[in-house]
C-alpha positions in Angstrom: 27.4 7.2 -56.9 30.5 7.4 -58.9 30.6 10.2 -61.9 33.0 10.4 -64.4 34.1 13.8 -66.4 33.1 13.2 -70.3 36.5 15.3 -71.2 39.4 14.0 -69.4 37.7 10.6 -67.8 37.9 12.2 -64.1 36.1 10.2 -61.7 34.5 11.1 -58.4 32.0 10.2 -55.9 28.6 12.2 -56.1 26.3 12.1 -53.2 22.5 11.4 -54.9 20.7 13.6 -52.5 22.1 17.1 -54.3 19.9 16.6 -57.0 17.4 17.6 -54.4 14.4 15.6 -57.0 16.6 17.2 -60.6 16.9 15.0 -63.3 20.2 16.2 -64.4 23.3 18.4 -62.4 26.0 20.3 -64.2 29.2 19.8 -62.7 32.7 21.7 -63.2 35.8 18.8 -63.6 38.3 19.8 -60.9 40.7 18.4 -63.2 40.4 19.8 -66.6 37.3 22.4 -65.8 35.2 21.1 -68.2 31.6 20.9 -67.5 29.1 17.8 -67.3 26.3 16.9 -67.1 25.3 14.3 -64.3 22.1 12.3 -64.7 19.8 11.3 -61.9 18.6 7.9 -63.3 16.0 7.4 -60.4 14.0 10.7 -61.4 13.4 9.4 -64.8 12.3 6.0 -63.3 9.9 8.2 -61.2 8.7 10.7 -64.0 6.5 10.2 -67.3 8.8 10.7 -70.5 9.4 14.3 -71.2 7.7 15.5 -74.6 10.1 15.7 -77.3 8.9 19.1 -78.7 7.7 21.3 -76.3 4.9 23.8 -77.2 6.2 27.4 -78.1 5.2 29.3 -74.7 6.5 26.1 -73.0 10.0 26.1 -71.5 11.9 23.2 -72.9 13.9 20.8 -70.8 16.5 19.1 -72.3 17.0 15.1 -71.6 20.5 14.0 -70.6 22.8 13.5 -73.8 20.3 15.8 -76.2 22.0 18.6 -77.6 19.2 21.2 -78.4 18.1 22.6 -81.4 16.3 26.0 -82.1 12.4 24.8 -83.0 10.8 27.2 -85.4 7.7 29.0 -83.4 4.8 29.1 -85.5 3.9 32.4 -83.9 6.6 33.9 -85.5 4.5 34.9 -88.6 2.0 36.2 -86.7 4.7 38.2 -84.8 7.4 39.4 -86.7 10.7 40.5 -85.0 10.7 44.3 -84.3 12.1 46.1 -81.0 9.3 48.3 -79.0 10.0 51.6 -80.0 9.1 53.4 -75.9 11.4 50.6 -74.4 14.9 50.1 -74.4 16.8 47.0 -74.3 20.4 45.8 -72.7 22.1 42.7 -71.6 24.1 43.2 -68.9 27.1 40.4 -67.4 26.2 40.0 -63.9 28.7 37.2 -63.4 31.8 35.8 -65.5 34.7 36.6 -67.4 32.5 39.5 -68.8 31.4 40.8 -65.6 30.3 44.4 -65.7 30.1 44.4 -69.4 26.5 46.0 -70.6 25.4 45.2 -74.8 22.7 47.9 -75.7 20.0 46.0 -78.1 19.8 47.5 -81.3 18.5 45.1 -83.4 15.2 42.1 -83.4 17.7 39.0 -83.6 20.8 39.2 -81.3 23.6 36.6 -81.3 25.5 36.0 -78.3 29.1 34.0 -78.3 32.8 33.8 -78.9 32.9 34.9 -82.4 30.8 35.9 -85.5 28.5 37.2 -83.2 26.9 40.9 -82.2 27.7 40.2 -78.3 31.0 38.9 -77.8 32.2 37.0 -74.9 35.2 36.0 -73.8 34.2 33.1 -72.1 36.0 29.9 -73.1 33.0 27.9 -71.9 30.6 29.6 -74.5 29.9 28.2 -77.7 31.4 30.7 -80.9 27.5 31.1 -81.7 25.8 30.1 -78.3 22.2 31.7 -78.1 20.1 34.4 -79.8 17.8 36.9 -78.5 14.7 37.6 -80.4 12.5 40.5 -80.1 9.0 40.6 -81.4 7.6 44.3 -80.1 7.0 43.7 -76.0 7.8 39.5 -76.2 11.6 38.7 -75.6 12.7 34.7 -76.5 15.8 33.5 -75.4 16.8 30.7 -77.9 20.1 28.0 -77.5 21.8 27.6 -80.7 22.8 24.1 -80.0 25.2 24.9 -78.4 28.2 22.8 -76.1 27.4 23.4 -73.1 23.7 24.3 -72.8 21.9 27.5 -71.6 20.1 27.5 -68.5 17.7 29.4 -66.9 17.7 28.7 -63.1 19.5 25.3 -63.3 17.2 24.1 -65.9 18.8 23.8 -69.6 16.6 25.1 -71.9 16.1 25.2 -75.9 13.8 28.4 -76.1 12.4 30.7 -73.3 10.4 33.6 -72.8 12.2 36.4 -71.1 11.2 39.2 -68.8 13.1 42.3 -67.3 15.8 41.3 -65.1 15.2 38.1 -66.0 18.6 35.6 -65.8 20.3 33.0 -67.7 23.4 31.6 -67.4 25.8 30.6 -70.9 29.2 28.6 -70.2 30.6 30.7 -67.2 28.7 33.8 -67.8 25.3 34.7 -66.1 23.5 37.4 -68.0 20.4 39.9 -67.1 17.6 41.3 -69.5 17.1 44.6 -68.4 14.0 46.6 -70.2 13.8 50.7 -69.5 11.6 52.8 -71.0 12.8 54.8 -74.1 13.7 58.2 -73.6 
């Protein structure tokens, strides 16, 4: 199949089988380094519709083209953001631009991006307000901001996702861990 780069109009052949049964593939442009989004139209032909608003536990897949939006949780009345007070919190940079940089959490609601932001990155690939951490005592939720170029966990874009220690997701270039210690 022949793919073309949304930003500079790149083309190039793409061999089917490396979606390996994925709907979608992110690709890095060559060219101009921009990343796209290739879809694999024969995995929607072969799968039901994906729902349009996943359920708040549920990890939510994006479909090709859909930008995501934060959804509002009705849990979060029943559990207001508060940081556990015998853990403590960090994100580390595992891979990117960032690498090696560690951001202690100090606060319920953290915003991660190139600008306005409590965790800056210097990532050109990251969105100036690209996702949020939210902390609700012992539950951590990654949430995408609607951002450019997605966040994934695994390869999977998501909206909204639990997150557990040493848990992984990857924004623009950079590919950040959860870690949770206890407090001391």
């Amino acid at each position: 199949m022949i793919v073309e780069c949304d930003h500079c109009h790149a083309r190039y052949h793409y061999d089917e089988a490396r979606f390996a049964g994925r709907p979608a593939k992110k690709l890095r442009c060559s060219k101009c380094r921009a990343i796209f989004e290739v879809v694999n139209t024969r995995a929607f032909e072969a799968q039901p519709a994906l729902k349009a608003r996943p359920s708040p536990d549920e990890t939510a897949i994006r479909r090709p083209g859909e930008r995501s939006k934060p959804t509002p949780r009705p849990d979060r009345a029943a559990a207001p953001l508060k940081l556990p007070s015998d853990l403590k919190l960090s994100l580390a940079v595992i891979a990117g631009p960032d690498a090696g940089r560690i951001y202690a959490i100090d606060k319920p609601r953290v915003l991660i991006g190139r600008e306005d932001v409590d965790f800056v990155l210097e990532d050109p690939e990251v969105s100036r307000q690209h996702a949020a951490i939210e902390v609700a005592e012992e539950r951590v939720t990654l949430v995408d901001l609607g951002s450019s170029n997605g966040t994934l966990m695994g390869e999977a874009p998501v909206s909204e996702a639990a997150l557990e220690n040493q848990g992984e997701f990857t924004i623009g270039g950079s590919t950040i861990m959860l870690i949770v210690t206890p407090a001391g």
